[in-house]
C-alpha positions as CSV (number, residue, x, y, z in Angstrom):
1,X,17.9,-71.7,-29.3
2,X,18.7,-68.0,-30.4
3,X,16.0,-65.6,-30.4
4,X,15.6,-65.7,-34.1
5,X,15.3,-68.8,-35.0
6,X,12.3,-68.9,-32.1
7,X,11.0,-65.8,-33.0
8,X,10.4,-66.6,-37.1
9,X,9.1,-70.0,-36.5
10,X,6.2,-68.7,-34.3
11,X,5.7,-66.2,-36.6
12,X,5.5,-67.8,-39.5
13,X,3.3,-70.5,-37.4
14,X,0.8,-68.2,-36.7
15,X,0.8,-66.0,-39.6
16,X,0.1,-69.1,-41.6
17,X,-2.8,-70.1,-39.1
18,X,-4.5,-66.8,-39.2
19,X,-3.9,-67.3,-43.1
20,X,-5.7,-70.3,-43.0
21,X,-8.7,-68.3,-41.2
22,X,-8.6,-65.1,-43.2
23,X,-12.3,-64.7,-44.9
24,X,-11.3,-63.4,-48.1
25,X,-8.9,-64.4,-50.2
26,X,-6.5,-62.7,-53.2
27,X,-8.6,-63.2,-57.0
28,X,-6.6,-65.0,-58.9
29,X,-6.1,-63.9,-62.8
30,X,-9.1,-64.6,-64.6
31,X,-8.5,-68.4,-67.0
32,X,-6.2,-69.4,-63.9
33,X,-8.1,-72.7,-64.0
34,X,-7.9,-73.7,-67.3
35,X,-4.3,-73.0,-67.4
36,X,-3.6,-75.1,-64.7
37,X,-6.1,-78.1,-65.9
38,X,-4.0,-77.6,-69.1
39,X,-0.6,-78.0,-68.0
40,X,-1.6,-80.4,-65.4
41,X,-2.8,-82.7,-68.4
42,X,0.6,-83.2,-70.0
43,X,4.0,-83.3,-69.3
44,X,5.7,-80.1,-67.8
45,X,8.4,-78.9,-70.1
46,X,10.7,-75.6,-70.2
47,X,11.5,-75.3,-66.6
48,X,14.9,-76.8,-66.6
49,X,16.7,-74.7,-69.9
50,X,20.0,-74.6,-69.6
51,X,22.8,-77.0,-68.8
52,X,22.0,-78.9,-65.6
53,X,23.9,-81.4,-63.5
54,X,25.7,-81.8,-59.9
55,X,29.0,-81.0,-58.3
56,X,30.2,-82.7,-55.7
57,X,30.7,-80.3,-52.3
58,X,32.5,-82.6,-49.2
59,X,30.4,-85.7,-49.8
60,X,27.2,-83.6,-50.5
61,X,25.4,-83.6,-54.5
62,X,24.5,-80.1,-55.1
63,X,22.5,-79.6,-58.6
64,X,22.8,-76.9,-60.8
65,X,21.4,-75.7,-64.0
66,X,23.5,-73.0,-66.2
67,X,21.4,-70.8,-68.2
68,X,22.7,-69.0,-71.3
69,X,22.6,-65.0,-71.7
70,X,20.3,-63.8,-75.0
71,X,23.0,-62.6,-77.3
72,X,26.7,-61.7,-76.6
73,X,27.6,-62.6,-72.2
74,X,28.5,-60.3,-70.4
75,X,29.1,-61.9,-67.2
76,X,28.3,-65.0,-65.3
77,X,25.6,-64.4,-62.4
78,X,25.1,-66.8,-59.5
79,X,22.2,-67.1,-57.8
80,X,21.5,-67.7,-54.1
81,X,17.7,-68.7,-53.1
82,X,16.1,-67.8,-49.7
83,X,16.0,-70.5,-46.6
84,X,14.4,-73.7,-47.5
85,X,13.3,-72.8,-50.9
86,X,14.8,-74.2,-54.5
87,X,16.0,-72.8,-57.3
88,X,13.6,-73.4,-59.3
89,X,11.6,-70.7,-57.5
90,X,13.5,-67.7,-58.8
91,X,11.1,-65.6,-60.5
92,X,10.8,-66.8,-64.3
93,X,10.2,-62.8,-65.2
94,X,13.1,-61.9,-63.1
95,X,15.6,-64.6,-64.8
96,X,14.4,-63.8,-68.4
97,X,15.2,-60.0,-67.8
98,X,18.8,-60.7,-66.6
99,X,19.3,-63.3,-69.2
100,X,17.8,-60.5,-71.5
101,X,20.6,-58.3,-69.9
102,X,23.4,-60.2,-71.5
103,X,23.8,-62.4,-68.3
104,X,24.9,-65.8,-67.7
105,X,22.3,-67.6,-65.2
106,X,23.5,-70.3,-63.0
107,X,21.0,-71.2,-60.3
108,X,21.2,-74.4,-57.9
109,X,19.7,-76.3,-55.4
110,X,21.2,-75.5,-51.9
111,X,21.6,-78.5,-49.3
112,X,18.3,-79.9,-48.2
113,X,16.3,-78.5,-51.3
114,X,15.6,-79.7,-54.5
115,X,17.2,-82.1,-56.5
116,X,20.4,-81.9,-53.7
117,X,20.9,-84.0,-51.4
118,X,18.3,-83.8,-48.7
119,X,20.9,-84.6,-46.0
120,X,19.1,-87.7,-44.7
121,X,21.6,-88.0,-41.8
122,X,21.5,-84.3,-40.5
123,X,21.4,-84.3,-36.1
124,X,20.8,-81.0,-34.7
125,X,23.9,-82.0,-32.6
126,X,26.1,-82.3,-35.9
127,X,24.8,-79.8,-37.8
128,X,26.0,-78.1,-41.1
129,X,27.4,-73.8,-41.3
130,X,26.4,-71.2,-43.7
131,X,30.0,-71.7,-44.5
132,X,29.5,-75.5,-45.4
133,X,26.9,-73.7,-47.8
134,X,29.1,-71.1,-49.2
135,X,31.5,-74.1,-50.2
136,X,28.8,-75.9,-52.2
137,X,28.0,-72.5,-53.9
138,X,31.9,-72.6,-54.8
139,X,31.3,-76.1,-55.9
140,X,29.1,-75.2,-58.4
141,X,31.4,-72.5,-59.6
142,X,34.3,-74.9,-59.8
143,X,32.0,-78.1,-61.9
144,X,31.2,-75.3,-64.7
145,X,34.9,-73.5,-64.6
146,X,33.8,-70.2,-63.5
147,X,36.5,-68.6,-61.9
148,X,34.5,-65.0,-61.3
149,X,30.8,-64.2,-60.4
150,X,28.3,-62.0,-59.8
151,X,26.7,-63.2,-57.1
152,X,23.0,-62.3,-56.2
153,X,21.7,-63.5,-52.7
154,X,18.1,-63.2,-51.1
155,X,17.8,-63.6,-47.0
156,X,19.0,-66.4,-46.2
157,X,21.0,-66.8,-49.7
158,X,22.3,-63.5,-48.7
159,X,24.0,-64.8,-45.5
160,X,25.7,-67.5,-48.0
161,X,26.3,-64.5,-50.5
162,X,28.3,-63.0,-47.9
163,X,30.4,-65.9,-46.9
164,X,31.5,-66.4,-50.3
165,X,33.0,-62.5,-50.8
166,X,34.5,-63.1,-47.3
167,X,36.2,-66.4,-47.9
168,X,36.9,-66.5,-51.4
169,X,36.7,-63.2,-52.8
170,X,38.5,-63.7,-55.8
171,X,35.6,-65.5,-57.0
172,X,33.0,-62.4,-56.5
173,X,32.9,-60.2,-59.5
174,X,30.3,-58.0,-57.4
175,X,27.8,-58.3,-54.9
176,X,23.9,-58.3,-54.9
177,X,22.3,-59.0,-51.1
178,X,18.3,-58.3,-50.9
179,X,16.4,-58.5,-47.7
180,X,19.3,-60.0,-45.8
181,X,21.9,-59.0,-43.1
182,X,25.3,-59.7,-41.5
183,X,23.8,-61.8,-38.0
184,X,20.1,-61.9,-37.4
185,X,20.4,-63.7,-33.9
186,X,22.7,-60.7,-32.8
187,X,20.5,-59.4,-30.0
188,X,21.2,-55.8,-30.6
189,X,20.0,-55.7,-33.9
190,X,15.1,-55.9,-34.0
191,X,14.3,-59.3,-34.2
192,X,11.0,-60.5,-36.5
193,X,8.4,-58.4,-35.8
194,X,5.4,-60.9,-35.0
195,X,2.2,-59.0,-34.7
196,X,3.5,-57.1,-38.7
197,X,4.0,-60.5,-40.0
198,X,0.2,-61.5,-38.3
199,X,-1.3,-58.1,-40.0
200,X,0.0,-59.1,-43.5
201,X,-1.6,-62.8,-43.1
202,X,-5.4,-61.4,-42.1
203,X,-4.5,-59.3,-44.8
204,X,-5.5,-62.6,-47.1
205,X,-2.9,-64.4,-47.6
206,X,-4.7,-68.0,-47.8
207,X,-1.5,-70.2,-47.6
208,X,-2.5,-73.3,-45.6
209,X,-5.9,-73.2,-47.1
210,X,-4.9,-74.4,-50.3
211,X,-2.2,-76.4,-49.0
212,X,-4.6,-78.3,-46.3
213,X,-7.6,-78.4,-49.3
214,X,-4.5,-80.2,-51.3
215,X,-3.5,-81.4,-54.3
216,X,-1.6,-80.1,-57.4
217,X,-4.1,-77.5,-58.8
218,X,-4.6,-75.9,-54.9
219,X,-0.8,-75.9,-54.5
220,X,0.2,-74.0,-57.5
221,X,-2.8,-71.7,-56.2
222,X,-1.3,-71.3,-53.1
223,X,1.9,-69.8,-54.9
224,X,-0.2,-67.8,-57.1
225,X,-2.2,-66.1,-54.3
226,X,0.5,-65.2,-52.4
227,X,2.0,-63.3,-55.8
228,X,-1.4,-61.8,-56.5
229,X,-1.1,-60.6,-52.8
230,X,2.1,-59.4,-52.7
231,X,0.9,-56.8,-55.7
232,X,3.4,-55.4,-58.1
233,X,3.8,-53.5,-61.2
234,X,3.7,-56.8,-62.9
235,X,0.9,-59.2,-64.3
236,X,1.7,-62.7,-62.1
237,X,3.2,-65.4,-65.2
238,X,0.5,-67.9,-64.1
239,X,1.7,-70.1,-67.1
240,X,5.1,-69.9,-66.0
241,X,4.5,-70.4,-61.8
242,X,2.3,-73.7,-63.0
243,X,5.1,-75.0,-64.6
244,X,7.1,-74.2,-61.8
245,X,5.1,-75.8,-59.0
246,X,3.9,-79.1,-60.7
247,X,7.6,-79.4,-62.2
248,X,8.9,-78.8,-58.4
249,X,6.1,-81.3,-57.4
250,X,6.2,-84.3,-59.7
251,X,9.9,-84.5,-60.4
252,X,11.6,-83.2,-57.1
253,X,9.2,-84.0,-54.0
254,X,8.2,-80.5,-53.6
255,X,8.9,-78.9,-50.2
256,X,10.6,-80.5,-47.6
257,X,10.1,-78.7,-44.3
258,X,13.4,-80.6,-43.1
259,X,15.2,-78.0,-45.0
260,X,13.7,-74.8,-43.0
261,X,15.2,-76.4,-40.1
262,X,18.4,-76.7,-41.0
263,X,18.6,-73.7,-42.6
264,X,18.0,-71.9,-39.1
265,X,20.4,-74.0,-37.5
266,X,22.5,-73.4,-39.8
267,X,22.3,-69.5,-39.6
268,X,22.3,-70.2,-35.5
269,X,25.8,-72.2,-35.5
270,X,27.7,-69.6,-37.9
271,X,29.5,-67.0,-36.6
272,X,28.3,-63.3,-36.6
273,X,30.0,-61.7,-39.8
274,X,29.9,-58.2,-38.7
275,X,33.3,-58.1,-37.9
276,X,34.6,-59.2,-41.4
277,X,32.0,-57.2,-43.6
278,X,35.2,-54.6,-43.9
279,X,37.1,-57.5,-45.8
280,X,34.6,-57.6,-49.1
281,X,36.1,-55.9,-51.6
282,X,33.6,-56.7,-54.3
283,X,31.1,-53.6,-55.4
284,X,28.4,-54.4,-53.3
285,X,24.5,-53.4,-53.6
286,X,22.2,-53.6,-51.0
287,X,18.1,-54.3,-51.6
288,X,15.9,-54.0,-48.7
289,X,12.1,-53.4,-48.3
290,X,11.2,-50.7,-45.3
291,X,8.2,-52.6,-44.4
292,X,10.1,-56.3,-43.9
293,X,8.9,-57.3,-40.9
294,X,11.1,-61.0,-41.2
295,X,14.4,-58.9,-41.4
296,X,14.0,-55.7,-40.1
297,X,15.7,-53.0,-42.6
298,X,17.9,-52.2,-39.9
299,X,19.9,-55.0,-40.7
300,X,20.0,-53.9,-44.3
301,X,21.1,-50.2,-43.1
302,X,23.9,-51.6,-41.1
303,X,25.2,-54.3,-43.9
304,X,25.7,-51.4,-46.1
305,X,27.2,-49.0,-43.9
306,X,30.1,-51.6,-42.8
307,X,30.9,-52.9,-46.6
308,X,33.5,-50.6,-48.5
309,X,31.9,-49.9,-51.8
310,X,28.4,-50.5,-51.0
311,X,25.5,-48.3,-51.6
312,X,21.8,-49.5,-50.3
313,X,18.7,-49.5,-52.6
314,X,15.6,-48.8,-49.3
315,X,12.3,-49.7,-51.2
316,X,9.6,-47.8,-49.7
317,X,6.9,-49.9,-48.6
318,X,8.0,-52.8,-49.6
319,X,8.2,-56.0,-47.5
320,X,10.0,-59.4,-47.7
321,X,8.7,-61.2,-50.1
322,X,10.2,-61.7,-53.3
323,X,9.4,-60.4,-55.8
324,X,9.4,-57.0,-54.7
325,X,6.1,-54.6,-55.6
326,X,8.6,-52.3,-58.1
327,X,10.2,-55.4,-59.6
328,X,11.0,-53.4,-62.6
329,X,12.7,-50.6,-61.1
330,X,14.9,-53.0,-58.8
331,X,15.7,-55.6,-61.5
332,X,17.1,-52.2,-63.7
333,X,19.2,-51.4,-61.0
334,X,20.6,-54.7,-60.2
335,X,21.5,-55.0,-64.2
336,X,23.0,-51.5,-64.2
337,X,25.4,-52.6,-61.1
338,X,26.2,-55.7,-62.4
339,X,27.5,-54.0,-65.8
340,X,29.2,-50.9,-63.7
341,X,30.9,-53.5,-61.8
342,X,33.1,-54.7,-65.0
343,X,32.1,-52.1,-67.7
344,X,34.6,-54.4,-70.2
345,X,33.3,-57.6,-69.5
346,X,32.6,-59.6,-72.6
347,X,32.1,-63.3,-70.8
348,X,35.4,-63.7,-69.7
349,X,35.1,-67.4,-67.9
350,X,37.9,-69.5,-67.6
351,X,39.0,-73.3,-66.6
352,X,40.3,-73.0,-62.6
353,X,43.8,-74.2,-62.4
């Protein structure tokens, strides 16, 4: 096995078991338990908005929802989540300011998450490619009649991101990759950096312990600690990561650690795409923290040196997580690329034929 799908899994092993050791832990925002007893009590409503359903990609269901932009659309963006995580787990802050922005939202489940198909039948020895991935992405598109898109991607949805501007990039209206690169098993390029990723665990960052203390108020405090953590210039939406979590829980399964290991596999059997980054022709902005110890900011560096038309975004200090610290300031600058990208955009979306 590459070197990056060895080196991430031991660090994320052990910088969730030094989590689970760590003394203190992040306070969580005061009437956290009450909200949560509250929403627990009833029936979780107003995390599925928009128009949901499933295309079809190759044999394989992929779900989707379609949210609509506040006021007159702009533009149609489409959103790629990070390695084994679903959609549902976009920041509700961070999709209410680009639907805010005149932006049409469509999110969806990527193979192995969700409400997808949790591939059942996967065999390391017959495994599916980031490009198998990029063709459910290009599913979606097709079941909602979307010929154009701006397409967002974070790490590992940033690989797929990539795939779809380099093998159908008459669908890419412009390009949004954050915390990504081009080949993170290419041995010239840093690997994870393990004892960074142990730091930001004693740090406090109590993962396992709510996870191994269980149940559904300790697992939306689990996601809620590691926000507070993480720090930022905004107030963490405990209402709205509640919702979230017990939605993700009750109707969907909730995590299903299958998924991570595709996802590497995945990343392991596709080929490097350094040498076709000079094919995207979409306007392309790259989004990476200095301080991500999971992808080093060398990979971002490099991804926007070898696009045409790209310009990087380096946030100082900042690490992998999403959301970033300076949400505010990034999600301004993605909305001001996606609106420089077609300045006369008016929603223009049209039946494939």
């Amino acid at each position: 096995m590459r070197k990056w799908v060895a080196a991430s899994t031991a660090a994320l092993g052990l910088a969730g078991l030094i989590a689970l050791l760590a003394l203190r832990t992040p306070r969580l925002p005061p009437g956290t338990d009450a909200t949560i007893a509250r929403i627990r009590a009833g029936t979780v409503t107003g995390v599925v908005v928009g128009e949901s359903g499933y295309a079809q990609s190759a044999g394989v269901r992929i779900w989707y929802e379609s949210i609509p932009a506040v006021g007159v659309e702009k533009g149609v963006v489409l959103l790629n989540i990070a390695l084994g995580a679903s959609s549902l787990y976009w920041p509700p802050s961070f999709l209410r300011a680009l639907s805010a922005a005149g932006y049409r939202l469509v999110r969806y489940d990527q193979r192995g998450t969700g409400a997808s198909s949790r591939m059942p039948d996967w065999r390391r020895q017959h495994p599916y490619s980031l490009l198998d991935m990029a063709g459910d992405a290009i599913a979606v598109l097709d079941a909602l009649h979307i010929d154009r898109a701006h397409v967002i991607g974070l790490s590992l949805g940033g690989f797929v991101a990539q795939e779809i501007a380099i093998t159908h990039p008459e669908r890419v209206q412009s390009l949004t990759l954050m915390s990504t690169s081009a080949d993170p098993t290419d041995a010239s390029m840093p690997g994870p950096q393990l004892w960074p990723m142990l730091r930001s665990a004693l740090a406090g960052l109590p993962l396992l312990r709510y996870r191994v203390m269980g149940g559904e108020a300790n697992l939306v405090k689990e996601v809620l600690a590691g926000l507070v953590a993480q720090g930022g210039d905004e107030p963490v939406d405990v209402e709205g990561w509640t919702k979230v979590v017990l939605y993700d829980l009750r109707e969907r399964g909730g995590l299903d650690l299958r998924a991570l290991r595709q996802h590497q596999v995945a990343v392991t059997v596709t080929r490097s795409r350094y040498p076709l980054l000079g094919t995207i022709t979409a306007p392309t902005l790259v989004i990476h923290g200095t301080n991500d110890a999971f992808v080093p900011i060398d990979h971002g560096r490099r991804l926007a040196a070898a696009i045409p038309q790209a310009r990087g975004l380096w946030l100082e200090g900042a690490g992998h997580p999403f959301p970033y610290p300076n949400m505010r300031a990034v999600t301004r600058a993605i909305t001001s690329h996606l609106d420089a990208a077609d300045p006369g955009a008016t929603g223009r979306t049209h039946p494939i034929t």
